[in-house]
C-alpha positions in Angstrom: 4.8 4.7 14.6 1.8 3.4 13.3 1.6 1.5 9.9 -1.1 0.6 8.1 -1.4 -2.1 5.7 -3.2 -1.7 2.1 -4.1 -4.3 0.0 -4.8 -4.8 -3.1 -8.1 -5.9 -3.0 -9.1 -3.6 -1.1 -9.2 -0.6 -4.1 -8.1 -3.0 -7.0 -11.1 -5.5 -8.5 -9.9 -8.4 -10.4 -10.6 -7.2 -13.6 -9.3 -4.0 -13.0 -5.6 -3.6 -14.1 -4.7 0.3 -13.0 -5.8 2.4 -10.1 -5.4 6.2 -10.6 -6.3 8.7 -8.4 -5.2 12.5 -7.5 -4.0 13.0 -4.2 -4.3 16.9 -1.8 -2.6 16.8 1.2 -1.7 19.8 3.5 0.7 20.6 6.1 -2.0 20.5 8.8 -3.3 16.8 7.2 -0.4 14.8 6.2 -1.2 11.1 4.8 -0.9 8.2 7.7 1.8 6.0 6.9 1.4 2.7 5.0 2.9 -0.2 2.6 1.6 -2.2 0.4 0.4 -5.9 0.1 0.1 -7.1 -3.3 0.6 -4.3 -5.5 3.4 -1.3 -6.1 2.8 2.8 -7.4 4.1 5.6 -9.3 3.2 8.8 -8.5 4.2 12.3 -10.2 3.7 16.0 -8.4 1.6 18.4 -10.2 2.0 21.4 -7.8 2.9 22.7 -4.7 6.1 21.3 -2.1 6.2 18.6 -0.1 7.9 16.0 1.8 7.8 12.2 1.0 8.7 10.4 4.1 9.5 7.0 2.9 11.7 4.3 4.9 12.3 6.5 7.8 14.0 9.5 5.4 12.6 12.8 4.6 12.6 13.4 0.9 12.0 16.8 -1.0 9.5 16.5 -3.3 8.1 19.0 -5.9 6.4 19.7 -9.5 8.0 17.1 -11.8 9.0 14.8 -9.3 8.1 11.0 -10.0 8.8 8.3 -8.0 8.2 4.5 -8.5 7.2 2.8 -5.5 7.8 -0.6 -4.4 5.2 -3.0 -2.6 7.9 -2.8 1.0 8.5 1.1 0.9 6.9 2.6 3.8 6.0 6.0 3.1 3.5 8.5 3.6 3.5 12.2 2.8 3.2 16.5 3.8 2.9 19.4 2.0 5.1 22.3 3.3 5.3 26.2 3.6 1.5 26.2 3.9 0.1 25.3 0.5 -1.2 22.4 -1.0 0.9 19.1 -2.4 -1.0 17.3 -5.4 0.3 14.4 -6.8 -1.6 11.9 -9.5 -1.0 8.1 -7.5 -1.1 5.3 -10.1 -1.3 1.6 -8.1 -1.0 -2.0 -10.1 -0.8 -5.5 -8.8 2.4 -7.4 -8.5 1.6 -9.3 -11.6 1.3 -6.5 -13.4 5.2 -5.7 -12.9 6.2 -9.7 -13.0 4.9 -9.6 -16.6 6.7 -6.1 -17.6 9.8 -7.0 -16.3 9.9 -10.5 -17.8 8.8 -9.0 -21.7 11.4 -5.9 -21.2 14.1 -6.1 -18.8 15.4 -9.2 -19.1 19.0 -8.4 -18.2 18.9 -5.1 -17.5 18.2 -2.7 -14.4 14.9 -2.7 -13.0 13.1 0.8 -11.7 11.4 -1.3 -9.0 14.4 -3.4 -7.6 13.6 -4.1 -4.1 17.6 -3.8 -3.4 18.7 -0.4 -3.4 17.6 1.8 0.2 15.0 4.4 -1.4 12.6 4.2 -4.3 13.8 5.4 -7.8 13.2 9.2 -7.7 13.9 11.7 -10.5 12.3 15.1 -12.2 9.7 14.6 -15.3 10.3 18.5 -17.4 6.9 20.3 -17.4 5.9 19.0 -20.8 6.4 15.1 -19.7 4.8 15.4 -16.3 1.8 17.5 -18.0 1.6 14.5 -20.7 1.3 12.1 -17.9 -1.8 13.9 -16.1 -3.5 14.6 -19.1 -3.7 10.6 -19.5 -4.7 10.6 -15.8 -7.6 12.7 -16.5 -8.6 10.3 -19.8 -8.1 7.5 -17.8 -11.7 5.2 -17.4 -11.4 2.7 -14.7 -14.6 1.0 -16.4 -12.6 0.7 -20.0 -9.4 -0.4 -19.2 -7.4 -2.7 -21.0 -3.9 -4.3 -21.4 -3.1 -2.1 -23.8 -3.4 0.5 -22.2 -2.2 -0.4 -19.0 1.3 -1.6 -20.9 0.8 1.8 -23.0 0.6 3.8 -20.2 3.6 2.3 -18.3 6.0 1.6 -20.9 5.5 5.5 -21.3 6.5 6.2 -18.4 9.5 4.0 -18.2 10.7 5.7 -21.4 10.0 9.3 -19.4 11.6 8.4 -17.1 14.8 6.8 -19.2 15.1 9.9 -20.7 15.8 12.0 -17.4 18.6 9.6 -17.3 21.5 11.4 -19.0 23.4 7.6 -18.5 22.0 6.9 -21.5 23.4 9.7 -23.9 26.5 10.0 -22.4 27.7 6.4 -22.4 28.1 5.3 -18.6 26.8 4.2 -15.7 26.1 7.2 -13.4 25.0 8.3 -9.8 21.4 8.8 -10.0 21.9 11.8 -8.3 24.3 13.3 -11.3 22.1 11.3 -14.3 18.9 13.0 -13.0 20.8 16.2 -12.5 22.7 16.3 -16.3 19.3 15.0 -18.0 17.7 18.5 -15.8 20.2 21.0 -16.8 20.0 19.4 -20.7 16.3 19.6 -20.9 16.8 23.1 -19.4 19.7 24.5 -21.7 21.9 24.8 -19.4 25.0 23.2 -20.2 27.7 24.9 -17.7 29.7 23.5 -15.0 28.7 25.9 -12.2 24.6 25.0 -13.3 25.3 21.9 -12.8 26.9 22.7 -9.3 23.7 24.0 -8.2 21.6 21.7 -9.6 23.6 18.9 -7.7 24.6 21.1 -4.7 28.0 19.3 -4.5 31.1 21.1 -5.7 32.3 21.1 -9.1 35.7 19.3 -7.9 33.4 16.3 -6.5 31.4 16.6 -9.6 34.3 16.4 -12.2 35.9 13.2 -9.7 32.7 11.6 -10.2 32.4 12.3 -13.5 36.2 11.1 -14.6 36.2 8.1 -12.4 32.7 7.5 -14.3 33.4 8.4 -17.8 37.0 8.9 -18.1 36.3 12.2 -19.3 35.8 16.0 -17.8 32.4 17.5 -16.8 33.0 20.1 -19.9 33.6 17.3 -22.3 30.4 15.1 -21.1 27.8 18.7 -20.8 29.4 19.8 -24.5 28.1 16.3 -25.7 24.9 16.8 -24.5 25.2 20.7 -26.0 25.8 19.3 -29.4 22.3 16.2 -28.7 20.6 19.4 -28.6 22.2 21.1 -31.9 21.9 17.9 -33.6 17.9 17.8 -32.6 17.5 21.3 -33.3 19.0 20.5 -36.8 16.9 17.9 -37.5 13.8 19.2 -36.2 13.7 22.6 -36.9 14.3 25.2 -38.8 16.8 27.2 -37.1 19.7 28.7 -38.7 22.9 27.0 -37.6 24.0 30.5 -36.2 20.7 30.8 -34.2 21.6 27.0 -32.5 25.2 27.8 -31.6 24.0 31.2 -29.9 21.1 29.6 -28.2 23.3 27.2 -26.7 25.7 29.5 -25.5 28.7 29.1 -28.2 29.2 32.5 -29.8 32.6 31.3 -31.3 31.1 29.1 -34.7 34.4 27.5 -35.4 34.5 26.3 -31.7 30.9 25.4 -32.2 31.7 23.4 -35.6 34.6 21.2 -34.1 32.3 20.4 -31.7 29.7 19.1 -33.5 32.0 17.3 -35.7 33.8 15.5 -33.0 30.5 14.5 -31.4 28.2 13.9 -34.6 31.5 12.8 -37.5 30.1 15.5 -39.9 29.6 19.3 -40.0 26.0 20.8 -39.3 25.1 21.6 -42.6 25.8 18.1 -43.9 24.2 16.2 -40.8 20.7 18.5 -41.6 21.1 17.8 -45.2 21.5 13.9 -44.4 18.9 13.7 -41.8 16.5 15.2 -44.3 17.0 13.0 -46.9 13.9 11.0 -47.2 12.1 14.1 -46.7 10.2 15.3 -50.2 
């Protein structure tokens, strides 16, 4: 297999801190494969499906899908079923990520460890991705700054943290089980057999992994996640308390209530009145 070589000079002048460009490929013209010297990328899909053949795996990709990718992956790319794969490609030099990594994740993980097989890969929801391109299609190669290179990527990071359902629920997970929670949150669905699909393993191996994880069942973990959502509803809109119990699929209020006040310490009514009080 043939492998070429980019560099970063090549696309990237010296005063020039981003590179951002919108990729089409087709089943009949894949990309040829290549690495990177001297700089890494994150790209999101827009539209269509396609494969991302990166370190000698075949990886799904479609709309949402963003993927951070290190200066040694090897990768290239197809679309598939006979339509078109666009994806926006963002490149930046190696210093770029030295500096981001030293100011903000000192001691903690970071998206572009060389150590782990495959690049991180998860699922941006429509608005997020759609937030992204919109900055791709503001983006002026011949006004760029530090600001809004940092901006732009700290942004992203945070997207991306947020498809992470580690973070609300308090362990470490498989990426495969994070990405797939964060999914099923940002899409309402908060059942076991949703979660199932979304994962394609079996609820047994799910609730294993999520035990030997959290200590805790599947149900327990998606109802805290149920009530992150009633708690931002609450705060943010305004819904009737009825309405948010429905919409998230409790029809029983007292069950909803003990809930809530398990995960939040207070009853709804009394978390919206508190969360509103600096309001006028």
């Amino acid at each position: 297999m043939s492998v070429t070589v980019l560099q970063a000079g090549s696309f990237l002048p010296t005063d020039h801190h981003l590179h951002v460009a919108r990729a089409h490929y087709r089943q009949t013209s894949p990309s040829e494969m290549h690495t990177h010297a001297g700089f890494a990328e994150v790209f999101w899909v827009e539209r269509g499906r396609g494969v991302h053949l990166v370190n000698n795996q075949r990886v799904t990709l479609e709309p949402g899908d963003v993927v951070l990718v290190r200066r040694q992956d090897v990768h290239g790319f197809a679309a598939v079923g006979g339509g078109e794969l666009a994806f926006v490609n963002v490149a930046f030099r190696d210093d770029v990520l030295v500096d981001l990594r030293r100011r903000y994740f000192r001691g903690r993980e970071w998206p572009w460890s060389a150590e782990a097989e495959l690049p991180v890969h998860t699922r941006l929801s429509p608005a997020a991705c759609q937030r992204l391109s919109h900055w791709a299609d503001a983006f002026s190669p011949a006004a760029q700054s530090v600001l809004e290179r940092d901006g732009f990527l700290i942004d992203l990071l945070r997207l991306i943290a947020d498809t992470q359902a580690s973070r609300f629920v308090g362990a470490a997970l498989p990426a495969w089980l994070g990405s797939a929670l964060a999914r099923q949150a940002a899409a309402g669905d908060f059942s076991v057999p949703g979660l199932a699909r979304a994962t394609g393993r079996s609820r047994e191996h799910i609730n294993r992994v999520v035990r030997s994880c959290c200590g805790r069942t599947t149900t327990e973990v998606l109802n805290d996640l149920r009530m992150d959502e009633a708690a931002r509803r609450l705060r943010m809109t305004a819904d009737s308390i009825t309405d948010i119990a429905l919409d998230l699929g409790l029809s029983n209020l007292t069950h909803f209530y003990r809930l809530f006040a398990a995960r939040m310490g207070t009853t709804p009514r009394r978390y919206r009145l508190r969360e509103r009080t600096i309001l006028p």
